[in-house]
N, C-alpha and C positions, 0 to 999 in steps of 0.2 A: 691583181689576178694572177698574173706572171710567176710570183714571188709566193703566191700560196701554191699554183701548180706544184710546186720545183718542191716545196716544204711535203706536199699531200704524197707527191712519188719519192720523196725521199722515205716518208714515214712510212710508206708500204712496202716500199724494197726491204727495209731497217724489219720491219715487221715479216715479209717473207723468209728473208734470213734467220730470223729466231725462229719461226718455224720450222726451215730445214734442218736446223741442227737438233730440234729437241725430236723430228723425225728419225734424222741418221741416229739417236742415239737411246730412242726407244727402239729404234730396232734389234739394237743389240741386245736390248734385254728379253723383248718380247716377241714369242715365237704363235704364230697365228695354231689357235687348237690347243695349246697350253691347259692347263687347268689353274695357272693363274693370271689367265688373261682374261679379259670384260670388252669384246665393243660393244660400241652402242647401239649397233644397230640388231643385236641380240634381244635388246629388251625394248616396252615400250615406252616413249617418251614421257608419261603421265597416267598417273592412274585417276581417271574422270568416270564417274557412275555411267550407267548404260541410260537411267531416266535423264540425268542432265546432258548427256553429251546430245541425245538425239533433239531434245528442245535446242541447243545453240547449234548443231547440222540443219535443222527443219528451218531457222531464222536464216542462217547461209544460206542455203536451198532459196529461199525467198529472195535475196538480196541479190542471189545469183541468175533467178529469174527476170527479176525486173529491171535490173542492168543490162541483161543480154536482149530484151522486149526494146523497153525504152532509145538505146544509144542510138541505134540505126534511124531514128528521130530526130537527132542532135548534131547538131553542126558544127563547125565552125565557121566563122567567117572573115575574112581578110579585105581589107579597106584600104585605100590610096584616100587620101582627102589631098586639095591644093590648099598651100597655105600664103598668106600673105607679107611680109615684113618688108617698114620701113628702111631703103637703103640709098646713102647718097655714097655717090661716088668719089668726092671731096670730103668723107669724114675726117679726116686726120685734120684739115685747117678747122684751128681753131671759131669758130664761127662766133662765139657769145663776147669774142673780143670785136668783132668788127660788123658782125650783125652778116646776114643771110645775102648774098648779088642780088640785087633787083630782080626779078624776073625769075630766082633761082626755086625749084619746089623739088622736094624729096623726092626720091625715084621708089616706086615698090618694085620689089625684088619675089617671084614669087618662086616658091619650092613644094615639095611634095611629104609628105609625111604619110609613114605606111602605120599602121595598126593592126591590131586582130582582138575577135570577140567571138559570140558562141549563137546559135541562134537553136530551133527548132522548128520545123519541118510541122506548120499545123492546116496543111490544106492541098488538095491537089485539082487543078479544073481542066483536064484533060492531059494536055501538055505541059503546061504550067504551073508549078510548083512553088509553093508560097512558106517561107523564112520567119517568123517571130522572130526578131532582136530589138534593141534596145536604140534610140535616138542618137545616144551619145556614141553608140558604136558605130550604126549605118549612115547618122541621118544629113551629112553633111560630105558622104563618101562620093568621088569622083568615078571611081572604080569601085567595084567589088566583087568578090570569086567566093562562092560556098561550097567547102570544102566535105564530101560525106563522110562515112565512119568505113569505110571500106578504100579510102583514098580516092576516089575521084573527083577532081574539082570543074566545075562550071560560073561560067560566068555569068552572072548574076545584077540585076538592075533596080535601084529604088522604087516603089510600089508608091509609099506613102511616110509619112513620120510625125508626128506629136512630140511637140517639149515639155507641153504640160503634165504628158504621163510618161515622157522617158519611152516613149516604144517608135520600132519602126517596123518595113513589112515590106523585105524584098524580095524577088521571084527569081527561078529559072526556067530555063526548058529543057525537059528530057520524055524520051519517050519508054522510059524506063517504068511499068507502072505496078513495080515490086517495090517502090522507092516507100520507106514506111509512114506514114504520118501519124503523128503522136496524138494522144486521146489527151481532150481537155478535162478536167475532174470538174469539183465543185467544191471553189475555196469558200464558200459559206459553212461547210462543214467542217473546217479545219479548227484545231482546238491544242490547245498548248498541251504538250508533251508528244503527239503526232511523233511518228519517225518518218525522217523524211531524208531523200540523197537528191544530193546536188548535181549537175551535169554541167558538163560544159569543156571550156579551152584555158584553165588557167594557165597563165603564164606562157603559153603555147601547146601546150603538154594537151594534147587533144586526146578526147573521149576518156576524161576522167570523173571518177566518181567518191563523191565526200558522202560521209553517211552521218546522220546527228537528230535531232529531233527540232519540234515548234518551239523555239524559247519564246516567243508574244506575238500578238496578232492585233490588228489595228496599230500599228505603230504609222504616228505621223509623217511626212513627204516634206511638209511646210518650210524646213527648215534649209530643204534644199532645193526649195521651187518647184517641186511635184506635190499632184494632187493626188494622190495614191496613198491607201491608209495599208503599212505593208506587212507583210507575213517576216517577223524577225528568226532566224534560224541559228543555229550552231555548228550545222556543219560546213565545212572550212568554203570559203569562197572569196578568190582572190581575182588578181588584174588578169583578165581575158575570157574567167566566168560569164560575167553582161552579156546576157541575153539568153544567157543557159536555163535548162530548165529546174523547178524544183520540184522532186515527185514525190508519191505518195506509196506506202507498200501496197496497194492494187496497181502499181505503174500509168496512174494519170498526171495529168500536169496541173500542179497546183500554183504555181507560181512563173515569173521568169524574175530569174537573178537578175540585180540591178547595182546595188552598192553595197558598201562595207562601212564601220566604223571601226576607225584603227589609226592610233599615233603612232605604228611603224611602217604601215602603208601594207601590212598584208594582214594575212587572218588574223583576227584573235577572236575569231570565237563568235560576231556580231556580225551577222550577214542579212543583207535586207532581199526580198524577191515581193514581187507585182503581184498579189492575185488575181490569178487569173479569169476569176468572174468581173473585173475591171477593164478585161481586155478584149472578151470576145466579140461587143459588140464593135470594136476600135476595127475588127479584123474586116467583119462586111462594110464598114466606112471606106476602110482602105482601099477593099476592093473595088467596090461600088463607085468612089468619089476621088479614092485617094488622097483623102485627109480624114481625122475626125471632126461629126460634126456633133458641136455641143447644144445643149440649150439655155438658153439664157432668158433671166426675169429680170436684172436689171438693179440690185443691188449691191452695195460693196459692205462685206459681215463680216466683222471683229470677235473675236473671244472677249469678255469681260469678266473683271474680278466680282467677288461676294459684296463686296463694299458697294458696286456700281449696282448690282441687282437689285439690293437692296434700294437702293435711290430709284427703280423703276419696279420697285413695288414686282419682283418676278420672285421667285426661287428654285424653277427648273432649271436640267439643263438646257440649250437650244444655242441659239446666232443671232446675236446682235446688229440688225439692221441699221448700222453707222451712218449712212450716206445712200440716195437714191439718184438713179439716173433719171431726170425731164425727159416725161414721156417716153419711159421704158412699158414695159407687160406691168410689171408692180406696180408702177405708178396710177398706171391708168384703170387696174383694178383697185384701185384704191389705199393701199401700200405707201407708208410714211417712213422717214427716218426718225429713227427711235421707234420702230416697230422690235419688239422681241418674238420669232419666230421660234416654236417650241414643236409642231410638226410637219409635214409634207406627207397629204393622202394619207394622213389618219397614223403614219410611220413618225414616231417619235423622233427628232431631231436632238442626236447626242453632243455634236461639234461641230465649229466651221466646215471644216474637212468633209463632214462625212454630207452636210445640206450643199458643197460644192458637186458635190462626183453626182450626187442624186438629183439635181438640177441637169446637171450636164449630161447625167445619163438619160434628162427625156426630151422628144421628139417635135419636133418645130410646128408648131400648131394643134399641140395638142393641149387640157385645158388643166388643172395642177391645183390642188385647193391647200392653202397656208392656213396651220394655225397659229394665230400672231397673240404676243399679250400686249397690250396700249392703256395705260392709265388704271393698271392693276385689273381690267378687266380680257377676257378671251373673246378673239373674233375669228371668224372664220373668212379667209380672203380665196376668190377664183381667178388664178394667175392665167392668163393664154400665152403660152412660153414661145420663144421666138427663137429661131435660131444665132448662136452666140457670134459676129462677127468682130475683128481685132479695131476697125477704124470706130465702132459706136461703143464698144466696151472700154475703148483708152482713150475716150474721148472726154476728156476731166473738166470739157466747158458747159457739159450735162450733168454733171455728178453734183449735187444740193444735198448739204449747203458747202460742200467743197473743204470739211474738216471734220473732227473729231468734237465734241464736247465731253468733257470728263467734271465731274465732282470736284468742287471748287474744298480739299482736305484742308486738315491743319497741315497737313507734308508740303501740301502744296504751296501754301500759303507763305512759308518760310522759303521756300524757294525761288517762289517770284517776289518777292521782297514785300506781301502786305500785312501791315501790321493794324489797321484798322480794322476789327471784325463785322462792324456792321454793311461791311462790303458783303454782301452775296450774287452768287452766281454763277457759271461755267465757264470752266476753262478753256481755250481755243488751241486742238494741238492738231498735228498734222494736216498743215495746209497745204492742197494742192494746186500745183503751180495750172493759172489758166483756169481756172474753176472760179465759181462766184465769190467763194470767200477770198480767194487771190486781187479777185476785181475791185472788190470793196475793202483790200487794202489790209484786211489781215490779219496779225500774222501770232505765231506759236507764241506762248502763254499769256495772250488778251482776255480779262477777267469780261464776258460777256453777261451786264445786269437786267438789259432789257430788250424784247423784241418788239418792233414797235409799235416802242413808247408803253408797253406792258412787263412790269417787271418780271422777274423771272430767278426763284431762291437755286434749285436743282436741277439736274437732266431733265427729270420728270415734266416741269412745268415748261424748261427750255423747247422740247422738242412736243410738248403741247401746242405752242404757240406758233411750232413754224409746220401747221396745220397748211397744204399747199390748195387742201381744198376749200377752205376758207379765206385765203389771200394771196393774191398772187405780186403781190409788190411788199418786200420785206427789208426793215433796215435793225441796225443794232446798237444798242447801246454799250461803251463800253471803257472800261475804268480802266486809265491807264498814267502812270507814274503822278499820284495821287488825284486825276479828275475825269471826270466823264467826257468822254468824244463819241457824237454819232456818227454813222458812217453812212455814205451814200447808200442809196437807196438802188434794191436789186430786185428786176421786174421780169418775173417771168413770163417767158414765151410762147 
């Protein structure tokens, strides 16, 4: 940094100087009033039609509005988190030569790590002024100060926070009650090509604004552990964005910025924001509860390829019902694995994703009708949804039949090394530890032929037979490094 300073004032001194001199020595030529002299500032810059220039002032005009509405909605926010790291005091002795002193355990050493992010200003209840940002920005903060667009900062306290949507929802007190709060839109109208500016604290640079439009919408979370189907945008949004907002030219809040894709760690052009019909409901939880609360039926739902559908006799799209919890809502409305789920209340089921958020966006006791396909035929299921807690949802000693079954391919088949074809059956993939298939021994690519003691060619006839309301004690058969082994027998509860 040093080394480029010293290069940057050289270049501009080096650049100064040819200036002065080509100054001192147009002066000698040119006399101000001349008749052959030209400034510039005699004529205008360009010549632009009077219909176009006033269409791109009228667009300024707008941008110029909604920036000066919006900002004073928009925050920044600054964060302390406490951090942890392992620290022994004796590192330098070799240890792996002579092994750890008896009695000796690692010291932690704890430190402080400062941050900043952006938030937005969407509530006020008297005194108390309520923050929209982002999880990863607030939700593990020790400290935190929210900084407004006129410089004043207060001190600020976590509300509440969600990992699965990435949001949190911190507050302050003022009795300031000029203080603005920003208008929510309706991301259900948003539509690619939309123009939209970004707000927020990149990089610290507080109360800044990117301008670009809607490059996609519905872009998936999944892949970075949010359930959020997001509003993708183009205009620039870099590290300290998160939690900024993304607006619309009537100046609502259609999104809040959340992450980036970029192999050089800042914009290129691919910025992700939350819409914000995802969040509002998160905001009355917060306040209310301070947490979100989700709803839960008790399934775990994979995406499947055309090849699988086809083996369950489907060709919508929808969510594959992989695995059920024992004695979940689903269950006990009668809900199977290896149900193909194709709507929820009549609202057509396009993806995983999109039957997670809509599950979870409904309310613990209330009652939710699935339409399921089972055995190429349609049924209609009435789920009474429960409220989603983390000890019954990770609890994988419920989850039946505790794996995946997949289509027993020719790809496959060369993989797990069987060359006999008159082997049929499913294939046993993602077994989870502590679950029934765990119990009865298991494990990833077990060619399962029979459920018992009833053969079984495809998915289709597999997840026929482990009908739970038909039998509650199930074992399997299964072909393994050329012979059949049964396996203990698993009795439900």
């Amino acid at each position: 940094m040093k080394s480029w300073s010293k290069y940057a004032i050289g270049a501009v001194s080096a650049a100064a100087l040819s200036f002065g001199l080509i100054s001192l020595s147009c002066r000698g030529v040119a006399i101000r009033g001349s008749a052959n002299t030209a400034f510039a500032e005699s004529s205008p810059a360009v010549s632009i039609p009077t219909e176009s220039l006033s269409v791109v002032e009228a667009l300024q005009t707008a941008f110029r509005s909604v920036s000066s509405g919006v900002l004073p909605s928009v925050v920044e926010v600054d964060v302390t988190e406490k951090k942890k790291v392992q620290a022994n005091p004796m590192q330098s002795i070799p240890w792996f030569f002579f092994g750890m002193p008896q009695g000796e355990q690692p010291q932690e050493r704890e430190y402080e790590q400062k941050g900043l992010g952006s938030g937005v200003i969407v509530r006020r209840n008297g005194k108390t002024v309520y923050v929209l940002t982002n999880n990863h920005v607030a939700g593990a903060a020790s400290t935190i100060t929210v900084k407004l667009n006129d410089g004043r900062e207060f001190d600020a306290k976590l509300v509440g926070s969600d990992e699965r949507m990435d949001i949190a929802l911190v507050s302050f007190e003022s009795d300031d009650k000029s203080i603005v709060v920003a208008k929510l839109g309706d991301s259900d109208n948003v539509q690619v090509g939309d123009i939209c500016l970004a707000m927020g604290a990149p990089l610290g640079y507080s109360q800044s604004v990117t301008q670009g439009i809607v490059s996609a919408t519905g872009r998936s979370g999944s892949g970075i552990g949010n359930i959020n189907d997001f509003i993708q945008t183009d205009a620039a949004i870099n590290q300290g964005n998160s939690g900024g907002a993304l607006v619309n030219i009537y100046g609502e809040i259609i999104g809040i910025n959340t992450w980036i894709a970029s192999q050089s760690g800042g914009s290129q052009g691919i910025g992700f924001a939350i819409p914000i019909n995802n969040i509002k409901k998160a905001i009355d939880d917060f306040i209310s509860t301070g947490k979100v609360t989700y709803g839960w039926m008790g399934v775990s739902l994979v995406e499947i390829a055309d090849e699988y559908k086809e083996s369950l006799e489907v060709k919508e799209m929808g969510a594959f019902a992989s695995q059920i919890f024992i004695g979940s809502p689903a269950q006990k409305a009668g809900m199977q694995a290896g149900d193909y789920i194709t709507a929820l209340n009549g609202h057509a089921v396009k993806s995983v994703d999109q039957l997670v958020r809509e599950v979870g966006s409904l309310r613990a006791g209330e009652t939710a009708e699935f339409t399921v396909i089972r055995g190429g035929k349609k049924m209609n299921l009435n789920v009474k949804i429960e409220e989603r807690k983390k000890d019954i949802s990770n609890d994988n000693g419920k989850l039946w039949p505790g794996f995946i079954a997949v289509p027993l391919t020719d790809e496959l088949r060369k993989r797990i090394e069987i060359d006999d074809s008159s082997v049929k059956g499913v294939v046993v993939t993602n077994v989870q530890e502590k679950s029934p298939a765990a119990a009865m021994r298991l494990q990833n690519g077990d060619v399962i032929t029979a459920v018992n003691g009833k053969k079984v060619r495809n998915v289709s006839e597999f997840y026929a037979a482990m009908d739970l309301s038909k039998t509650k004690s199930i074992n399997f058969d299964v072909y393994t490094n050329g012979g059949v082994i049964t396996t203990s027998t698993y009795t439900l509860r």
